[in-house]
Every structure is written in C-alpha cells, then in structure tokens.
N, C-alpha and C positions, 0 to 999 in steps of 0.2 A: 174722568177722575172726579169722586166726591170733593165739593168744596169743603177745608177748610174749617172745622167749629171756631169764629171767635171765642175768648174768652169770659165768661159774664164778667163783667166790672164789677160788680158788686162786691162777685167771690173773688176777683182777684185781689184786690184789695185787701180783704179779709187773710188770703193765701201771707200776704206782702208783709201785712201790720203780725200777722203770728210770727214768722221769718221775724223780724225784727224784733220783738220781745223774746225769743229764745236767742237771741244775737246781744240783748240786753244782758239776760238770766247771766251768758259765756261769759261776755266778753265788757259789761258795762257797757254806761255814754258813750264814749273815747271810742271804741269799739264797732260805732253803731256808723253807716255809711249805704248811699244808695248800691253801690256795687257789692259790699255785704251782702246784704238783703239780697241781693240779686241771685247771687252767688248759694247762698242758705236755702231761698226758696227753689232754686232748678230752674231758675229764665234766664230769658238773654239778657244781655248785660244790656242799659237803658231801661229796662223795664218800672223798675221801681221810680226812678224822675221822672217817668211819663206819666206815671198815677199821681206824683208827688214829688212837685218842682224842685220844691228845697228841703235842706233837714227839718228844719222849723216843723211846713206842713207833712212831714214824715213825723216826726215825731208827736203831732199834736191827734194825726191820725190814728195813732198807737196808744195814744192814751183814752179816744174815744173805743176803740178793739177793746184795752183792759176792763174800761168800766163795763161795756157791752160782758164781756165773758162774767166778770163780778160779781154783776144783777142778775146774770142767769143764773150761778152757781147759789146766790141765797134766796133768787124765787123758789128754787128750787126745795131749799130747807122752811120758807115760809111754806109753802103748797103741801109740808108732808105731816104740818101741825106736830101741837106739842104733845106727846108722848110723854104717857103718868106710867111706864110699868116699870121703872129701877132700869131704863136701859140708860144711855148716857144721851145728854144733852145734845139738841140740834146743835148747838155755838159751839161745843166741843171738837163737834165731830170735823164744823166748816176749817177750824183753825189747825186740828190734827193732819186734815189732809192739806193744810194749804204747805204742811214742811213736807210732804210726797210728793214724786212724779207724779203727774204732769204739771201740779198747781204748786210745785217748790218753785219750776223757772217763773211762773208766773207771781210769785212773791219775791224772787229776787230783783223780777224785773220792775214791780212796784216800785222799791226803793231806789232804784235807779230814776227811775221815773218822779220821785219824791222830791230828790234834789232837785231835778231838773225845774220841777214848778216853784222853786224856790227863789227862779229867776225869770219864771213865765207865768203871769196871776193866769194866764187863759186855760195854759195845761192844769196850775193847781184846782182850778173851776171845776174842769173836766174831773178831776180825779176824785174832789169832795163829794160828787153826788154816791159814787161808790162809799165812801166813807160814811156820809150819813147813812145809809143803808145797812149797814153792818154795825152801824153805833145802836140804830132803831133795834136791829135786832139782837144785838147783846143785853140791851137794856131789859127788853121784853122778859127775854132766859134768865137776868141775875133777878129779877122780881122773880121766877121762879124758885129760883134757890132757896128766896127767902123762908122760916119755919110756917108752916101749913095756918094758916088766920092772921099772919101779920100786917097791918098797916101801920105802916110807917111815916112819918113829914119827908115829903117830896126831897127834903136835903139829904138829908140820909140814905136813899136809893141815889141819888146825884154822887154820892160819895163813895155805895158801891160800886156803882157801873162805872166813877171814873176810876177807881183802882184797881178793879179787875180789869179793864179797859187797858190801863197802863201796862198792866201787867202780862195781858196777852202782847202788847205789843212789843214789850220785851223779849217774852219768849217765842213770836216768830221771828224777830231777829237772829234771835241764836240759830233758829232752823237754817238760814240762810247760811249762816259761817257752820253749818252742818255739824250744830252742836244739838245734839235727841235727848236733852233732859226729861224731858214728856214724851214719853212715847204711844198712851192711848188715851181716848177722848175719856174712860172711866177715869183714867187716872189725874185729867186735868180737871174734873167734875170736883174730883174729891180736893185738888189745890184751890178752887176758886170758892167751894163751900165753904173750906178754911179760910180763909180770907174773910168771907164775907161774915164769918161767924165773930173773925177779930175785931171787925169794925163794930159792930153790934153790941159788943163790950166795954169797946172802948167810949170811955168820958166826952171824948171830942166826935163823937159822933155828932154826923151834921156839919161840921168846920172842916175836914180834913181836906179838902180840896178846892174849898172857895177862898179867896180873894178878901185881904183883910177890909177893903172898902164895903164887900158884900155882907161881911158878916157883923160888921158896925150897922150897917144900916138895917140888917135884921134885929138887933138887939136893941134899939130905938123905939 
C-alpha cells in the first residue's frame, strides 16, 4: 500500500488562514473558531489548533494571509505599468474588483480584521504594511489625474490623495453592506477626476486635510 502524502505545512496553512477569512467575510470575529475553520476547510476536526494553538495566533496568522494575498494583488497592478490610452485607471480597476467575488470576502474580511487590530497594535502592524502599499499607489494614480504639466506644492497632492483616499474608503465600505453605487472602474475615474478638479479650485487648497498646528507652522 502507497504511503500516505503528508500535507505540506506551508500549504496548509495557507489552505487554513483562506478557510478563516471566508469564515470572517460569513460570519464576522464572533464567528471565527478553530473547529470553524476546520469545518470550512474539509479536515479533521483538531486540525487548525495544531497549526495554531490559540485564536490569537489564528488570527494573527490570517492577517499575515491577507496582507500576503494584498501585496500580490497590487504588485500585480504595479508590474502592468501605467497606461496613457483613455482606458481606466490601474486604482480603479484594484478598488472595483475588491466589491467582486472573490476579493469582496476578502474586503469584508479586512474590516473584520480592522477592528480587530484596534485591540491588537501587532495585527494592526501586520495589516499597515498592506496599507501603505495601496496608499503608495493611489498617490502615484491621483498625480496622474492631475491636468497634463501640473506641478503642484507637495500639500496639495497631500490633500488630493487624502480625499480621494477617504473617499474610496467610503465607497468600498458600501461594497461590503452590498451597496454598487460604482459599478466600473471608467466610472470611478470620472468620480475621482471630479473631485480632484474640486479641490484645485478650491481657496483652501493645501489646508483641507492638515492639522491646524501644521498649517500654523506652515504660515510662519
């Protein structure tokens, strides 16, 4: 009789921590349990304690899964460079598909995960480098936006990128509570143009999003 293939660990893991952020996306925190996971993924029951003693390092594991799958999904849009022919925005496109299968559960289960580091600095650690990642590269996209020869004072890109910034994370919120106010990446191009056309207008450009101590010590 052939022996038996152990499992690779690496991949199970991997198998375990997915199982548990689709068990997030369902069911929420509250939700989340080693026999879950167990259960979700199709192994025998014990499985997931034996990879991952406690929730704690269950859960800390899953947030190292998310950022891993995160950084692949935007190397992914870094690697395919930026595109000048009227088609739509790489940031468009990552944000449209994060309110779709397969990467909706994986946004719902971010915010699951969000709170969670709101009581764990180690998970929020983990989960920041994702973050700054996708901040880098919204930044990069709204200087695209910008009118073709603009240079602008560094505050005022600070000011785009945080309101558009704000403003996507608004609206994948809503993807979550499966509200499709956007439904293609052309059409969020044209919302964040907007935007970014209003601030450029606007008098308080450069102020709108810094910190009154900042902008006294700018005016000095």
């Amino acid at each position: 009789m052939p022996k038996r293939r152990k499992p690779n660990p690496d991949q199970r893991r991997r198998e375990l921590c997915d199982a548990a952020i689709q068990l997030l996306a369902d069911d929420g925190a509250k939700g989340l349990s080693h026999l879950k996971v167990d259960g979700r993924a199709g192994v025998p029951d014990g499985t997931t304690s034996f990879y991952f003693r406690t929730r704690s390092a269950l859960l800390h594991a899953v947030a190292e899964r998310m950022v891993e799958l995160d950084l692949a999904a935007l190397q992914t849009v870094a690697d395919s460079g930026a595109v000048d022919d009227g088609s739509a925005s790489a940031l468009a496109k990552v944000v449209i598909q994060s309110g779709e299968e397969p990467q909706l559960s994986r946004t719902r289960a971010r915010y699951e995960m969000t709170i969670q580091a709101t009581r764990d600095p180690a998970i929020g650690a983990t989960l920041q480098r994702a973050v700054d990642a996708f901040t880098k590269l919204h930044h990069d996209i709204v200087v695209q936006l910008l009118p073709h020869g603009a240079e602008l004072d560094p505050a005022v890109v600070d000011d785009l990128s945080n309101v558009t910034l704000t403003f996507i994370n608004g609206l994948m919120l809503r993807f979550v509570h499966g509200d499709r106010i956007i439904t293609s990446p052309e059409q969020l191009d044209a919302v964040l143009s907007a935007i970014v056309a209003g601030i450029l207008h606007s008098k308080q450009q450069g102020q709108l999003t810094h910190d009154g101590a900042a902008l006294e010590s700018r005016a000095k």
